[in-house]
Wavefront OBJ file of the C-alpha trace (Angstrom):
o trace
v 1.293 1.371 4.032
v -2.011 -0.068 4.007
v -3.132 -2.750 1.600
v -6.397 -1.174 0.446
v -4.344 2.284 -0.169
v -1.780 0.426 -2.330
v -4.657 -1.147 -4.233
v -6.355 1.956 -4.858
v -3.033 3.604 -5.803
v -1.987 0.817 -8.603
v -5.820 1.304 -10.050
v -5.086 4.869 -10.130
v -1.335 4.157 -12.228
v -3.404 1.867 -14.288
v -5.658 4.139 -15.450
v -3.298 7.024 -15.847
v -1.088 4.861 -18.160
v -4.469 3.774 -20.144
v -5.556 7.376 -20.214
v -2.188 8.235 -22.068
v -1.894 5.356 -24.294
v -5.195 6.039 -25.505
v -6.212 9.778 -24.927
v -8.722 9.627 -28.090
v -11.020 6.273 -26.563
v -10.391 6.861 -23.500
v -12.300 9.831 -21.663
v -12.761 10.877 -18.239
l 1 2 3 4 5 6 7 8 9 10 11 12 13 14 15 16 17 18 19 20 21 22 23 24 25 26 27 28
């Protein structure tokens, strides 16, 4: 797997887990 995909990837789990810890602040 490339490095940049895998980087992009954790961002992306990142901001799903901040998106559902804080639906109310957080809005995309």
């Amino acid at each position: 797997m490339n490095k940049k995909l895998m980087y992009i990837f954790a961002i992306f789990i990142v901001a799903a887990i901040t998106c559902i810890s804080q639906p109310k602040k957080t809005t995309l």
